[in-house]
N, C-alpha and C positions, 0 to 999 in steps of 0.2 A: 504494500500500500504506500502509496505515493505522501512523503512526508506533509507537503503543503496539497493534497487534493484540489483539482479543479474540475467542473460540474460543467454541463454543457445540458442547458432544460430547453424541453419544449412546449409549448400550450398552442393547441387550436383546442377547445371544447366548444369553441362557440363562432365568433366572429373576429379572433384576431388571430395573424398569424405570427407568433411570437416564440422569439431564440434569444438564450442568456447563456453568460458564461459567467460563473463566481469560481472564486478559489477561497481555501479554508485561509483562517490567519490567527493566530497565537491569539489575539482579544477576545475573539469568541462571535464579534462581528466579520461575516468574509465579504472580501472584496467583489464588490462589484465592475468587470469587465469591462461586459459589454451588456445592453438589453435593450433588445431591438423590437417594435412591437411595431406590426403594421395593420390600420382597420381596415374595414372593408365599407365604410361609412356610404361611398357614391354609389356602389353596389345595390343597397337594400333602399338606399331612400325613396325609390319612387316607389319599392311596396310598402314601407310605414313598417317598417319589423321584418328581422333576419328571415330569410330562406333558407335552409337550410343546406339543399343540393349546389344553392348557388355559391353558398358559403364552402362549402366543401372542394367546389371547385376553383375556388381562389386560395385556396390553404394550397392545393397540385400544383398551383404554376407558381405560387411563389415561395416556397419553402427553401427549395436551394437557395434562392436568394437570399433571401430572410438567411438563413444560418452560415450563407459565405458571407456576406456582412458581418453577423455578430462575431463570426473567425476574425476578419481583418481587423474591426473594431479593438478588439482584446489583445491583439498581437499573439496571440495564441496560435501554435499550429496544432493539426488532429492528434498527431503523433504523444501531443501534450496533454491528452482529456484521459481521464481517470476515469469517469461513468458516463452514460447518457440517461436521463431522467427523461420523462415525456408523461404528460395527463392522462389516464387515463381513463379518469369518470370522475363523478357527472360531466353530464352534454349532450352535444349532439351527437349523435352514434357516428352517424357519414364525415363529423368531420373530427370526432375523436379518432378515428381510424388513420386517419390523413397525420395527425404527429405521431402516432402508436406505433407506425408501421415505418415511419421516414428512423422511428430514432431505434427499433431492436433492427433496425437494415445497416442503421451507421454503427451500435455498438457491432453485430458481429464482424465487418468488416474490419471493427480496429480490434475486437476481438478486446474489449473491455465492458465493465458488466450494465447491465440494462436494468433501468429501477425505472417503475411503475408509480404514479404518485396522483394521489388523488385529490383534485382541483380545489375541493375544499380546503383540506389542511394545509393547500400554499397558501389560502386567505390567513387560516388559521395563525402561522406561526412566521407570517409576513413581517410584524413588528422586529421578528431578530435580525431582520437583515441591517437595521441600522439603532438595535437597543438591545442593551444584556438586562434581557425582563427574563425574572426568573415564574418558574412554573408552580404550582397552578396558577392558574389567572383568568378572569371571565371576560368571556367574547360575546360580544356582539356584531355576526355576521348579515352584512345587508348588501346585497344583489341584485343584480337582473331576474337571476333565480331562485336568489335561495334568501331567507329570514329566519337568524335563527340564534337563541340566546344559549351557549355553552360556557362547560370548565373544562377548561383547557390543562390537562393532570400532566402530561409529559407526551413526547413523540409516538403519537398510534396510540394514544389515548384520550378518547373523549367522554364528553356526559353530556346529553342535552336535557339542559333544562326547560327551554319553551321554544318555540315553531309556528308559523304561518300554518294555518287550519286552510287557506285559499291557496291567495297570491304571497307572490315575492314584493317586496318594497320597493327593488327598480321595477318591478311590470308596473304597479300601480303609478308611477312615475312618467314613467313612458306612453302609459295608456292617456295619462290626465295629460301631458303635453302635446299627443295627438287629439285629441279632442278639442283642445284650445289652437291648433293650427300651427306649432309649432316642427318646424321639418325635425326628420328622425337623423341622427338619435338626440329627444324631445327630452328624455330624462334630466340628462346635466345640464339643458336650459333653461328648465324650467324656473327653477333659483333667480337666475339672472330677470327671465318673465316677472315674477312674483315682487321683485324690489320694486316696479313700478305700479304696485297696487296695494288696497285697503287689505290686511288680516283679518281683519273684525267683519268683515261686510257680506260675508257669507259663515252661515253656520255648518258646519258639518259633522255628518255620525263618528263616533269613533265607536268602531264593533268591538265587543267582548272587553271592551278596558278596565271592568270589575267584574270580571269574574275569567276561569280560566288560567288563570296563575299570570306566567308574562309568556302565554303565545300568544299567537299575532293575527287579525285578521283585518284584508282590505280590502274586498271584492264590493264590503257594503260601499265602502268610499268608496271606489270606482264608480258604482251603480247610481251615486248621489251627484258624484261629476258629472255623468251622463244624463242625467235629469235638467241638471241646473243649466248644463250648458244649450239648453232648446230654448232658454227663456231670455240670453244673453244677446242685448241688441246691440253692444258697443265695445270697442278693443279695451276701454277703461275696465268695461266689467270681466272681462277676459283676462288684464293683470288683477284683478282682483279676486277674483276665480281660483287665480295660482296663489295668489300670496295667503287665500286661506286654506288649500290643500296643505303649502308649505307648513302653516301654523300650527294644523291640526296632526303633521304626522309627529313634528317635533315633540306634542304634547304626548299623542302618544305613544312613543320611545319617548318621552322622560314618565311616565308613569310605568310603564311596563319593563324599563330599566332599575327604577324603584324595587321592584318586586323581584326582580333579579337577583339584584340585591341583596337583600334578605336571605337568598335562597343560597345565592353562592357562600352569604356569610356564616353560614349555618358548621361549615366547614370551618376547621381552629387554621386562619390564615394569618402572617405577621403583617404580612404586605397585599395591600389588596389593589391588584393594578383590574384595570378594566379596557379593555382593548378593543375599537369599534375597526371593522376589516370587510370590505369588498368595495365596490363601486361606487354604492352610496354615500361609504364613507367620507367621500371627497365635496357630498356636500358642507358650506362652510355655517350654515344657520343649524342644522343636526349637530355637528360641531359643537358650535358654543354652545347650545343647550345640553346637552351630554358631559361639557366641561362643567358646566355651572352646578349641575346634580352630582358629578362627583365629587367637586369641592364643596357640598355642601354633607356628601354621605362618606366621606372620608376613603374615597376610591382613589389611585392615582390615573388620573385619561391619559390612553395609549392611542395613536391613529399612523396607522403607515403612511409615508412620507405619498407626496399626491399620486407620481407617478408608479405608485405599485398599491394603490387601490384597487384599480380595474384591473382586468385578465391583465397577467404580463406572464413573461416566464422565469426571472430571477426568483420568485417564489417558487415555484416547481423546482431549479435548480436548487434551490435550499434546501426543502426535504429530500432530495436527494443526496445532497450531501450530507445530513444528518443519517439517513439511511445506510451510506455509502461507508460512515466509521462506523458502525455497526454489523459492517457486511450483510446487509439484509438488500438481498437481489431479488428481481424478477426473473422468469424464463421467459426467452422467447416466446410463449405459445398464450402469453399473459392476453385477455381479450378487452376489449374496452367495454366499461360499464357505465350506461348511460345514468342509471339511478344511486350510485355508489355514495353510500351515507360514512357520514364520520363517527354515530354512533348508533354501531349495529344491533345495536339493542333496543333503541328509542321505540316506542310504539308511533305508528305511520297516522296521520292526521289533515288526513287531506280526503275532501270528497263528502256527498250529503251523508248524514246519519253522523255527523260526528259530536260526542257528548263531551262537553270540559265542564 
């Protein structure tokens, strides 16, 4: 095993096609290379949300590229990689195939080992790539896909605590900014929308926020954005629109982080850091409200740095190198799992008939 290991990750699960290189380093933080991430944003826009065949076939054409880039970027040659990581679930199956199969093709050729890594726990343990936060620590993961409140005990170990019973928080985002007319992707402008409008000026549901513990539901908001927006005669009421969607999510992630809270403190912790991770992340109004409740519940706020919010693959790379001093490989025959949970235990909470 190579004294300073160097990680060569891949992520397509969804719509970006994305190559990292880190290497390990004596701090415990490793360096970041190179992390190359390219969207497929002109692609999907004119259908208003990812396609998924199409997506699949912009990962084919540009992955060489995408990963001789990240080579030349790092100063890195093949000869110099120690593993090849690559996502292999959750996603979309047609385009988690597309990095599963580019990176167990590159490790046998260099005939070094192939790790499998699962697109959640690069959100998961994103924060180490630039902070030595020690473990456990509760997570608040927020996505395009996925919502979801864990504790985070050590590598390949989770506990979830509560979960979206619907939608994910980026859908609800992205759904409420195509409804207000903003081009896709609607989610991360929506923010920007919402500063030029009233908060107060529309009231909105917030589902299940007493009762339920801290999972999450917002299909009813979506349904109540849909409504409201047939009655909207003016671009004013349309920033206004956003700014109380924005209002209302933040309130509910600080109340359903409240109760998080609680749950995670339940455990004898000295340090209780609280870590918000995925896409959503990067908004800056969630942000300050989630700082404001943890200095008021004596949490420390953790948020990865902007650009390793969204899908990238220096997170991939990372559990792989955590993986990779462990010796914990994959085989080649590893298959991609579109549904692959981080805690395989949690009971499944989506779909009608569900009781909290």
């Amino acid at each position: 095993m190579n004294k300073s290991p160097i990680i060569l990750g891949i992520e397509t699960s969804c719509d970006e096609t994305a190559v990292s290189i880190i290497q390990d380093n004596e701090s415990g933080i490793p360096k970041i290379l190179s992390n190359i991430v390219s969207s497929q944003f002109d692609i999907h826009k004119e259908f208003g949300g990812v396609v998924p065949e199409l997506a699949a076939r912009s990962h084919v054409e540009k992955i060489n590229l995408i990963a001789k880039k990240a080579l030349d970027e790092s100063g890195v040659t093949l000869d110099k990689i120690s593993a090849v990581a690559a996502t292999s679930g959750p996603g979309l199956i047609i385009c988690l195939s597309v990095g599963l199969n580019f990176a167990k093709s590159l490790a046998s050729s260099l005939k070094v080992p192939f790790i499998g890594v699962n697109h959640l726990e690069g959100h998961a343990l994103s924060p180490k790539l630039h902070t030595n936060i020690s473990y456990p620590y509760l997570l608040l993961l927020i996505s395009g896909g996925h919502s979801q409140f864990l504790s985070v005990n050590g590598l390949g170990s989770y506990t979830r605590l509560g979960t979206t019973i619907d939608d994910a928080l980026g859908e609800a985002f992205d759904k409420t900014a195509k409804l207000l007319g903003i081009e896709f992707p609607g989610g991360p402008n929506l923010e920007k929308f919402a500063e030029k409008g009233d908060p107060n000026k529309f009231k909105l549901p917030k589902p299940i926020i007493n009762k339920g513990g801290c999972n999450l539901s917002f299909a009813g908001l979506k349904t109540a954005i849909l409504r409201t927006t047939k009655y909207i005669n003016s671009e004013q009421e349309k920033y206004d629109l956003a700014a109380s969607f924005q209002k209302t999510i933040e309130e509910i992630l600080c109340i359903k982080s409240k109760v998080a809270f609680k749950e995670f403190s339940k455990n004898s912790v000295k340090e209780k850091f609280f870590v918000v991770a995925g896409g959503v992340a990067a908004n800056q109004g969630i942000r300050r409200k989630l700082i404001q409740i943890c200095n008021e519940n004596n949490f420390t706020p953790i948020f990865p740095d902007i650009k390793l919010c969204g899908d990238n693959a220096a997170m991939i790379a990372f559990v792989g190198l955590e993986k990779y001093k462990i010796k914990k490989f994959d085989k080649l025959d590893l298959k991609a799992n579109p549904r692959l949970a981080l805690d395989a235990n949690a009971i499944f909470l989506k779909g009608s008939g569900v009781r909290l």
